[in-house]
Jmol script that loads the backbone (N, CA, C; Angstrom):
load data "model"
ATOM      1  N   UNK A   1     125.655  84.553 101.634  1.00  0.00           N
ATOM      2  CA  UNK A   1     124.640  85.291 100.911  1.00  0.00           C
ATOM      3  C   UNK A   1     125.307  86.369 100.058  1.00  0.00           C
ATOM      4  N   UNK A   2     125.016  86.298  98.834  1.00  0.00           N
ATOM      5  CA  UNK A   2     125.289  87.555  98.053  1.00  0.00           C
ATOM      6  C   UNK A   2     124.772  88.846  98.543  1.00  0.00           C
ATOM      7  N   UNK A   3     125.239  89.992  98.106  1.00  0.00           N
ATOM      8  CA  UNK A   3     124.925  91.494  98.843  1.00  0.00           C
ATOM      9  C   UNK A   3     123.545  91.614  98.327  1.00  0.00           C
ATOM     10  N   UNK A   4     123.045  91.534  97.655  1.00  0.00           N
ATOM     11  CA  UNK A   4     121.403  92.363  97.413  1.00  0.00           C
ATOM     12  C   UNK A   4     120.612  90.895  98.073  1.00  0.00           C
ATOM     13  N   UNK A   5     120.984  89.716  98.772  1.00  0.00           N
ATOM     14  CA  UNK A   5     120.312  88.978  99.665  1.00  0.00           C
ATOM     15  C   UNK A   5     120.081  89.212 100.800  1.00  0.00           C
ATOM     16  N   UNK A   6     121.652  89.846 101.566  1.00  0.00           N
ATOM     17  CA  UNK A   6     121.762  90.987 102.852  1.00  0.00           C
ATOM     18  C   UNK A   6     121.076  92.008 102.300  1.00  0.00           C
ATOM     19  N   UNK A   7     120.986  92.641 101.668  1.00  0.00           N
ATOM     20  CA  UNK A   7     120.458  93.681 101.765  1.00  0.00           C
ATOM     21  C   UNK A   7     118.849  93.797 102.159  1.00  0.00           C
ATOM     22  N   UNK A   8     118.503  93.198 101.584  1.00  0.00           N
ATOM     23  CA  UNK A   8     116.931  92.515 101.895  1.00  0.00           C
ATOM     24  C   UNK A   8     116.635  91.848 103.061  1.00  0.00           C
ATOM     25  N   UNK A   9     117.378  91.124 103.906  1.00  0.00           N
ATOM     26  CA  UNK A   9     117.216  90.633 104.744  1.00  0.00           C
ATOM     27  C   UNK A   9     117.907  91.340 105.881  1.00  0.00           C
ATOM     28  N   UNK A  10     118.581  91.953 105.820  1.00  0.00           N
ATOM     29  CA  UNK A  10     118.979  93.051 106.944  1.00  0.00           C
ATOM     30  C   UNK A  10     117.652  93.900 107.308  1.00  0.00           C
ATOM     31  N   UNK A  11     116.439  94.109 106.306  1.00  0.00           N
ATOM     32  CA  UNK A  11     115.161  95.055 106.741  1.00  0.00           C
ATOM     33  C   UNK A  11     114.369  93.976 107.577  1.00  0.00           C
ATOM     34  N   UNK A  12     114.126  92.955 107.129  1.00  0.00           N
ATOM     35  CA  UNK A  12     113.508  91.733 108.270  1.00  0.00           C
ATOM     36  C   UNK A  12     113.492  91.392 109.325  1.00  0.00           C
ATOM     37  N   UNK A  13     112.717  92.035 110.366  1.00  0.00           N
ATOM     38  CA  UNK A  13     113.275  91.742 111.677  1.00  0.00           C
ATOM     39  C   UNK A  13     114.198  92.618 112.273  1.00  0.00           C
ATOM     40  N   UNK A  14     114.633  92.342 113.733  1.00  0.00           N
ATOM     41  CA  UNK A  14     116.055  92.266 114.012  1.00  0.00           C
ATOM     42  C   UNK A  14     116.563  90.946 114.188  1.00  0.00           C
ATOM     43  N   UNK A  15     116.020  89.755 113.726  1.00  0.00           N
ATOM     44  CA  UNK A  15     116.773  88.973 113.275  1.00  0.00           C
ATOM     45  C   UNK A  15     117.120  88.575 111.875  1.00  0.00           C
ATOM     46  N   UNK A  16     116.753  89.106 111.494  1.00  0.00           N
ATOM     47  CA  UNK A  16     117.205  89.501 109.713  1.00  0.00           C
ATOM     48  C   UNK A  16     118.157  90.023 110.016  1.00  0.00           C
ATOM     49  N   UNK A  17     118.389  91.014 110.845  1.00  0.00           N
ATOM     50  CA  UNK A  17     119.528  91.650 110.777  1.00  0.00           C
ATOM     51  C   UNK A  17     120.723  91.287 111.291  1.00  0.00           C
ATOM     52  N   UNK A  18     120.587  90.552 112.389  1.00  0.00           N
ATOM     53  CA  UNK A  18     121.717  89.739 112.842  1.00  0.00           C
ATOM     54  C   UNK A  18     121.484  88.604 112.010  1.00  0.00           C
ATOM     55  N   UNK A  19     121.086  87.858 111.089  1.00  0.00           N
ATOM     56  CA  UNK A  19     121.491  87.247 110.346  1.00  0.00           C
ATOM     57  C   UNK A  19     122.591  87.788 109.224  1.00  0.00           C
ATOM     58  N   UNK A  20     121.965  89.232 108.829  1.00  0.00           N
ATOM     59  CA  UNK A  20     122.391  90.024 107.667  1.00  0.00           C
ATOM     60  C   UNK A  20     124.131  89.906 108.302  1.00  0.00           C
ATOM     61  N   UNK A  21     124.442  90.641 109.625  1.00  0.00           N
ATOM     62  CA  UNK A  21     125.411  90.805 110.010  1.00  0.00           C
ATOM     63  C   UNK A  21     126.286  90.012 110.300  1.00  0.00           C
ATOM     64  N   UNK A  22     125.771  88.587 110.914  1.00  0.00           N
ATOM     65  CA  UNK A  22     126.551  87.595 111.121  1.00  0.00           C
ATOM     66  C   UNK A  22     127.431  86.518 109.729  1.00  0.00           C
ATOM     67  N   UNK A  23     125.827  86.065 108.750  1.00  0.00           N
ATOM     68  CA  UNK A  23     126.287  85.561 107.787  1.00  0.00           C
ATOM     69  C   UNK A  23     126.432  86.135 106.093  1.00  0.00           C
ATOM     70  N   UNK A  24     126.285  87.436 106.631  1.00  0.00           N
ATOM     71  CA  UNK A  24     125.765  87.900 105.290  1.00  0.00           C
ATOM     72  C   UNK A  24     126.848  88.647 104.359  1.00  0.00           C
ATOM     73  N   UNK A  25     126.990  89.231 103.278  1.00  0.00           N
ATOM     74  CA  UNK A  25     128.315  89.796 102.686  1.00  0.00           C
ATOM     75  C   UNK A  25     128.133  91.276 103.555  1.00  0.00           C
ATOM     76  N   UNK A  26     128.986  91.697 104.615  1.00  0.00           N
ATOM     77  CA  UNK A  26     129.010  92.852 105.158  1.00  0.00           C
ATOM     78  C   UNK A  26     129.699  93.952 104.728  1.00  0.00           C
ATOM     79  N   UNK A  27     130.284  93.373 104.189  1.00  0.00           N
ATOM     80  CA  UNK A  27     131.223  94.349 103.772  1.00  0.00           C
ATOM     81  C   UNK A  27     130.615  95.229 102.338  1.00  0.00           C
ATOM     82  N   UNK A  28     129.943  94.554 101.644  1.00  0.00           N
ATOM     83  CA  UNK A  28     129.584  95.376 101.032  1.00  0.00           C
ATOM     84  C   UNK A  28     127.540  95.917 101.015  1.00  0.00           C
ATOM     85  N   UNK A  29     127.521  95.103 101.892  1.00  0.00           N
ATOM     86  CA  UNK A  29     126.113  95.731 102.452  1.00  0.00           C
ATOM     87  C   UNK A  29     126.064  96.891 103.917  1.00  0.00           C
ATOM     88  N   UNK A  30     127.020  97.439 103.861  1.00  0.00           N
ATOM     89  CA  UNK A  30     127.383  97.952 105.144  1.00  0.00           C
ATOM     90  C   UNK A  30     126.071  99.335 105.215  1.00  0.00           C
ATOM     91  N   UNK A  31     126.383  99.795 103.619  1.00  0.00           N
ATOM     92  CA  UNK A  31     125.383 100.565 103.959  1.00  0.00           C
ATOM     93  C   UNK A  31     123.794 100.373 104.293  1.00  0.00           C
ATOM     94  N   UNK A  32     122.770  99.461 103.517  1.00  0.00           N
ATOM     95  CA  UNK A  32     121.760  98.853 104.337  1.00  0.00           C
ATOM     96  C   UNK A  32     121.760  98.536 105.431  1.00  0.00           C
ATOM     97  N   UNK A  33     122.842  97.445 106.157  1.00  0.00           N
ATOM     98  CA  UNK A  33     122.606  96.922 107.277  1.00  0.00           C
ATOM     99  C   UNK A  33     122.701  98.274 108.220  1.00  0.00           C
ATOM    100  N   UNK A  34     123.273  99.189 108.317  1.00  0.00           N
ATOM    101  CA  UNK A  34     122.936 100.701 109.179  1.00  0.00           C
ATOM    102  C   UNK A  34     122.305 101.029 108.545  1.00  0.00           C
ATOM    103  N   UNK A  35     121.435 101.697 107.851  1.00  0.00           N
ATOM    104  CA  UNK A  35     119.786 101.793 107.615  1.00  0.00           C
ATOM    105  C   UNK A  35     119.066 101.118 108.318  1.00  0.00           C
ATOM    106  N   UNK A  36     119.165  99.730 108.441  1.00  0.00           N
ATOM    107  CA  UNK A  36     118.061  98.878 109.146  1.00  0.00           C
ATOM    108  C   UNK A  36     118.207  98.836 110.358  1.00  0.00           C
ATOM    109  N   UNK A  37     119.893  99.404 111.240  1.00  0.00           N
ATOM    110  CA  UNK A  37     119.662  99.163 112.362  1.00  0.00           C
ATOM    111  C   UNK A  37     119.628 100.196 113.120  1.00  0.00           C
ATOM    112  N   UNK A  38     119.644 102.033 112.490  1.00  0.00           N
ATOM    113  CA  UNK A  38     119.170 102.785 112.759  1.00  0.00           C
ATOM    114  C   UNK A  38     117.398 103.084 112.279  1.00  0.00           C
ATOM    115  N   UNK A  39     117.199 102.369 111.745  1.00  0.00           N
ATOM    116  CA  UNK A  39     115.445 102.391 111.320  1.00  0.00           C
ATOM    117  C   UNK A  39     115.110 101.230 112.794  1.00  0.00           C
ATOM    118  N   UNK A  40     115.974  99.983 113.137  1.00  0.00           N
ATOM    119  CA  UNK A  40     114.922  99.586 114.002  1.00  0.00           C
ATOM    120  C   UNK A  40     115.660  99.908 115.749  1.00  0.00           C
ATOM    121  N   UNK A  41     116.433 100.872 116.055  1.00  0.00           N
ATOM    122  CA  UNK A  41     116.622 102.044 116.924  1.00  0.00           C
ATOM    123  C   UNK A  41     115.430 103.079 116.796  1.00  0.00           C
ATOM    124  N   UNK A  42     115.487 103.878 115.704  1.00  0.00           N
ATOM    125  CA  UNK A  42     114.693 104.560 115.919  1.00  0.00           C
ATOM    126  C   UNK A  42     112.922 103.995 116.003  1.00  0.00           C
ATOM    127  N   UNK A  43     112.744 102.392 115.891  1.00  0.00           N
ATOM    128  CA  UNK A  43     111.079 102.492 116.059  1.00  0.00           C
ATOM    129  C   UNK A  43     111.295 101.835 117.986  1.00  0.00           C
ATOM    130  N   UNK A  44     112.278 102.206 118.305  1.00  0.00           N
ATOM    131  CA  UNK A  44     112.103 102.016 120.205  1.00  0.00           C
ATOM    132  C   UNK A  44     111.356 102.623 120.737  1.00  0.00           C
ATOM    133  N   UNK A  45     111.595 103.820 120.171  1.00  0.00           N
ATOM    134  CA  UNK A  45     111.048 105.275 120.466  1.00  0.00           C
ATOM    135  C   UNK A  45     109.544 105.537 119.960  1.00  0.00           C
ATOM    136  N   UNK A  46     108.692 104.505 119.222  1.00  0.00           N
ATOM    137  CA  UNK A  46     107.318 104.004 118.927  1.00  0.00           C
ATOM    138  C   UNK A  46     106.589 104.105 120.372  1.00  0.00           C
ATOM    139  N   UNK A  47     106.892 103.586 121.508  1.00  0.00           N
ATOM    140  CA  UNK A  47     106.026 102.685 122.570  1.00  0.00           C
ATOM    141  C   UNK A  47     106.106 104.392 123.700  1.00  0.00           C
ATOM    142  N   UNK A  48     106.098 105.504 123.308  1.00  0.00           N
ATOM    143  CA  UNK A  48     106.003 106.614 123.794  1.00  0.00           C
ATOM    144  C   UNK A  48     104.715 106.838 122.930  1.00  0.00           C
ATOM    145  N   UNK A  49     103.158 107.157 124.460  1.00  0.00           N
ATOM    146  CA  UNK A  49     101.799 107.430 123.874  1.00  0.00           C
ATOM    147  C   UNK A  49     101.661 108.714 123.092  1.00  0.00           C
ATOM    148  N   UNK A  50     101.288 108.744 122.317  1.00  0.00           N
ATOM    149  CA  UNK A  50     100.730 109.804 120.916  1.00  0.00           C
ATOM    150  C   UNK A  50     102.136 110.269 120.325  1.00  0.00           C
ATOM    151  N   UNK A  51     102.649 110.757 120.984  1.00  0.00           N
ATOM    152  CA  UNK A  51     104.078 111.089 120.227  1.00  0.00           C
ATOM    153  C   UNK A  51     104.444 109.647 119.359  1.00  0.00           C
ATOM    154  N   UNK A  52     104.534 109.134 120.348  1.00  0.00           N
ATOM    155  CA  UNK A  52     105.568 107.450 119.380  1.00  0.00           C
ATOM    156  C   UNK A  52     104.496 106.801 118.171  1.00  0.00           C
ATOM    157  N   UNK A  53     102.869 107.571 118.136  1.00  0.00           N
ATOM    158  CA  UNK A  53     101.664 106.702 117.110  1.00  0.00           C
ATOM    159  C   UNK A  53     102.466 107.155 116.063  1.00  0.00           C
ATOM    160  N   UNK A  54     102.341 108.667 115.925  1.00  0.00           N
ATOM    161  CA  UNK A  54     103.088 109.343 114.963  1.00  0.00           C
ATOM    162  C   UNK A  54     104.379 108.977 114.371  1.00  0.00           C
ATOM    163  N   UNK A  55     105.288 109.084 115.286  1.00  0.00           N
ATOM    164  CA  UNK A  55     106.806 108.505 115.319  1.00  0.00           C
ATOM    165  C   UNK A  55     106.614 106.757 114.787  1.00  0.00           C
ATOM    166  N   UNK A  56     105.777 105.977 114.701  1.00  0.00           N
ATOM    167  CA  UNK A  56     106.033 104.987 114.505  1.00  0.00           C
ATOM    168  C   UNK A  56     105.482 104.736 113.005  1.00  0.00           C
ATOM    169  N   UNK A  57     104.444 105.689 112.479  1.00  0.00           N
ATOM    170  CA  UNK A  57     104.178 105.791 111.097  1.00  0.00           C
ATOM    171  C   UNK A  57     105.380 106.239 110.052  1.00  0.00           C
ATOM    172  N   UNK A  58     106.083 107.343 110.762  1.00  0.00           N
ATOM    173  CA  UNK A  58     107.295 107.800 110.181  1.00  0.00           C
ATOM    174  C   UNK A  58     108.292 106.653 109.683  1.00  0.00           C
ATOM    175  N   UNK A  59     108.237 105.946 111.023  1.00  0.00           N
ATOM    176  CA  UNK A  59     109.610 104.890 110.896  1.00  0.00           C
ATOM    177  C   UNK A  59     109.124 103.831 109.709  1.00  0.00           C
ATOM    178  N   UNK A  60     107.891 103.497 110.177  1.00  0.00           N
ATOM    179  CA  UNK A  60     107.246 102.553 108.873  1.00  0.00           C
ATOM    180  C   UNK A  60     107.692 102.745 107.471  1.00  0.00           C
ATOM    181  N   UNK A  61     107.216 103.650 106.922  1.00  0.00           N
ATOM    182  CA  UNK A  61     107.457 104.427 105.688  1.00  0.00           C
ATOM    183  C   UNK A  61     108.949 104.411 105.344  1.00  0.00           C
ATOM    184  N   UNK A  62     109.635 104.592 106.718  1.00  0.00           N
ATOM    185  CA  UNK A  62     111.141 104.711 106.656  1.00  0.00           C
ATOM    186  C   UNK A  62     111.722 103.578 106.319  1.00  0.00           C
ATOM    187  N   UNK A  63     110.841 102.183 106.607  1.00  0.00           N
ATOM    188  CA  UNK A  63     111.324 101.065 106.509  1.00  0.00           C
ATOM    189  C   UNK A  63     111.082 100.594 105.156  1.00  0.00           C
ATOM    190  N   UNK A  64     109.778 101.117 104.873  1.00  0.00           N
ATOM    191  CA  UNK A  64     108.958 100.030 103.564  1.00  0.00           C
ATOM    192  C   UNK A  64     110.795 101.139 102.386  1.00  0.00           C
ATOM    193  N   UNK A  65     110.266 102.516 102.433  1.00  0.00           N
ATOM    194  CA  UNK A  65     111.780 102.747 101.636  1.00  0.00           C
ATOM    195  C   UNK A  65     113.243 102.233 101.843  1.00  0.00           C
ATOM    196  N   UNK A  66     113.330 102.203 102.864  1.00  0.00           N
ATOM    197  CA  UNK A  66     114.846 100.923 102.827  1.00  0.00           C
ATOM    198  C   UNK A  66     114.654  99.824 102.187  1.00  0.00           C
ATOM    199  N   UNK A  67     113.623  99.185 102.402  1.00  0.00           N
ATOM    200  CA  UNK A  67     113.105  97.805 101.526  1.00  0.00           C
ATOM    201  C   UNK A  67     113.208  97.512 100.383  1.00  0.00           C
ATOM    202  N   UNK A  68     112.350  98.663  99.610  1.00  0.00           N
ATOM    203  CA  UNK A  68     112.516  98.675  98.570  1.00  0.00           C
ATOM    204  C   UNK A  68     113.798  99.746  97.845  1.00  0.00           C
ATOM    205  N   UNK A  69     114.489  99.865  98.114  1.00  0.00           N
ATOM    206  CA  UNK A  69     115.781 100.593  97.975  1.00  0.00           C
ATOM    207  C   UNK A  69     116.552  99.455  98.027  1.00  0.00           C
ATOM    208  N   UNK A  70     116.721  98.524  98.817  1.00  0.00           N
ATOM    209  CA  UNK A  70     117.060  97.676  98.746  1.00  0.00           C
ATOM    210  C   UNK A  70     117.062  96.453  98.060  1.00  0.00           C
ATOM    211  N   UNK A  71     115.809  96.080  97.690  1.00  0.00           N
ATOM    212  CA  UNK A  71     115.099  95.713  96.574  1.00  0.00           C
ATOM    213  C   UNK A  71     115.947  95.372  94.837  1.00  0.00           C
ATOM    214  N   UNK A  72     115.806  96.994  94.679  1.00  0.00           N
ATOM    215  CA  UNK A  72     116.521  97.600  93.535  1.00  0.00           C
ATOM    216  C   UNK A  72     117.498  97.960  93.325  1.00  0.00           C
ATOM    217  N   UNK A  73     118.095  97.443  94.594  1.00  0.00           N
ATOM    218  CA  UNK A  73     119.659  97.207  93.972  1.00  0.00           C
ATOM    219  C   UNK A  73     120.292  98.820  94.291  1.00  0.00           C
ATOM    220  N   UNK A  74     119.235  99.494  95.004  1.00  0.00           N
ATOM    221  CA  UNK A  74     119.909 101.230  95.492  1.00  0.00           C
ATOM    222  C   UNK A  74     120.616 101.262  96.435  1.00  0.00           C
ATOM    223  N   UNK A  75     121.712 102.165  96.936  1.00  0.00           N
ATOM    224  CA  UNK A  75     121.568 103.105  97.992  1.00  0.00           C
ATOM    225  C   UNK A  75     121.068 103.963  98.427  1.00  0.00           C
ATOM    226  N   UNK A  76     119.651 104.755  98.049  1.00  0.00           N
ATOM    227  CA  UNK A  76     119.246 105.456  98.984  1.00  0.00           C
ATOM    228  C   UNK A  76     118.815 105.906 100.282  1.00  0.00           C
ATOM    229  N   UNK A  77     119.434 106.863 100.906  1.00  0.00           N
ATOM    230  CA  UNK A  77     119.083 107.297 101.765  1.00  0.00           C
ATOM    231  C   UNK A  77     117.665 107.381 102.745  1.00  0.00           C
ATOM    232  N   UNK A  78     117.105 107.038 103.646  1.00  0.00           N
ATOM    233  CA  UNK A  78     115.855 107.046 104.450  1.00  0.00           C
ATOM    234  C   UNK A  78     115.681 108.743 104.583  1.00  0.00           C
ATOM    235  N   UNK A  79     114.418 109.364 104.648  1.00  0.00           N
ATOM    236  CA  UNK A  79     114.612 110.531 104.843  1.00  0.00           C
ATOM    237  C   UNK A  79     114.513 110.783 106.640  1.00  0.00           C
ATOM    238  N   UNK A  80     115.304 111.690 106.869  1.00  0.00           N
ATOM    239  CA  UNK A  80     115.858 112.195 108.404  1.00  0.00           C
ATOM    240  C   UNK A  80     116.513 111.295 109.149  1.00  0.00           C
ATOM    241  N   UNK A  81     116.269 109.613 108.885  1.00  0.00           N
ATOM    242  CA  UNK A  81     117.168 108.729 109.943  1.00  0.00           C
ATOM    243  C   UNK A  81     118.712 108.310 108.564  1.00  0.00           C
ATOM    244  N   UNK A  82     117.839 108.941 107.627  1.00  0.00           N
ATOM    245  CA  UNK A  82     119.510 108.329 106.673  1.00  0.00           C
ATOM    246  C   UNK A  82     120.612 108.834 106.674  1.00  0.00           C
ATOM    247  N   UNK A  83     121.225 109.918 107.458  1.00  0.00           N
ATOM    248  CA  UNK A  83     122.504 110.575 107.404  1.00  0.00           C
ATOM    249  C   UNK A  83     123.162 109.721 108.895  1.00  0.00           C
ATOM    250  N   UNK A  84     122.257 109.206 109.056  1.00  0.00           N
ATOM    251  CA  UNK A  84     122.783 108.457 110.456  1.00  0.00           C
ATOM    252  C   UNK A  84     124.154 107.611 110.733  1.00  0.00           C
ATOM    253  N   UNK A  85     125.098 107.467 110.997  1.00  0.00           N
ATOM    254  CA  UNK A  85     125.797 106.648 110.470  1.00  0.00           C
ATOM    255  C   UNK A  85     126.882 106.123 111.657  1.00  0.00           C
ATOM    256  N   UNK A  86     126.402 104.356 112.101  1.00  0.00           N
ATOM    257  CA  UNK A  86     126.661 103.721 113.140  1.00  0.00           C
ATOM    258  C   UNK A  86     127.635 102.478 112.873  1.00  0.00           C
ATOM    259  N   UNK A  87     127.234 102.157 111.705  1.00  0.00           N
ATOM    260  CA  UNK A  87     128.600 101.388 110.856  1.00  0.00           C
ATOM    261  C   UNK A  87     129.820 102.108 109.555  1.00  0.00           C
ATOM    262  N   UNK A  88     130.907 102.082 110.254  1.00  0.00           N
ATOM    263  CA  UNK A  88     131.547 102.389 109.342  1.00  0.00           C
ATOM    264  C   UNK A  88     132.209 101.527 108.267  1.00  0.00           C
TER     265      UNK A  88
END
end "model"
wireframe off; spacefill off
backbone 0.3
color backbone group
């Protein structure tokens, strides 16, 4: 897969994402694929009552912008989970 194919498909799932990771150009999607796998870390933390309703709208939003950041060919940052950084 070319990089803006990973990139898109690293937000899909977490098997998008182990697809993204397994067959996908990693090396230069490195930065999406940690976006997507600190965006779907942080929606674990969803299934905690009233705190996680909230927390899981956040992550949403957090996702639909990786998506489309991804989309367009960006790097931008997620706001508060985007300084995160689990792949180097």
């Amino acid at each position: 897969m070319d990089k803006r194919t990973t990139d898109i498909v690293a937000y899909i799932t977490w098997i998008g994402l182990l697809v993204a990771i397994l067959a996908g150009d990693r090396e230069n999607s490195k930065f999406h694929i940690n976006q997507a796998l600190v965006i779907l870390i942080a929606s674990l933390f969803t299934f905690i009552p009233c705190v996680g309703w909230v927390w899981g709208i956040f992550v949403l939003v957090c996702w639909f912008i990786g998506l489309i950041a991804a989309i367009n060919g960006e790097e931008k940052p997620v706001p508060l989970l985007g300084g995160i950084v689990l792949i180097h």
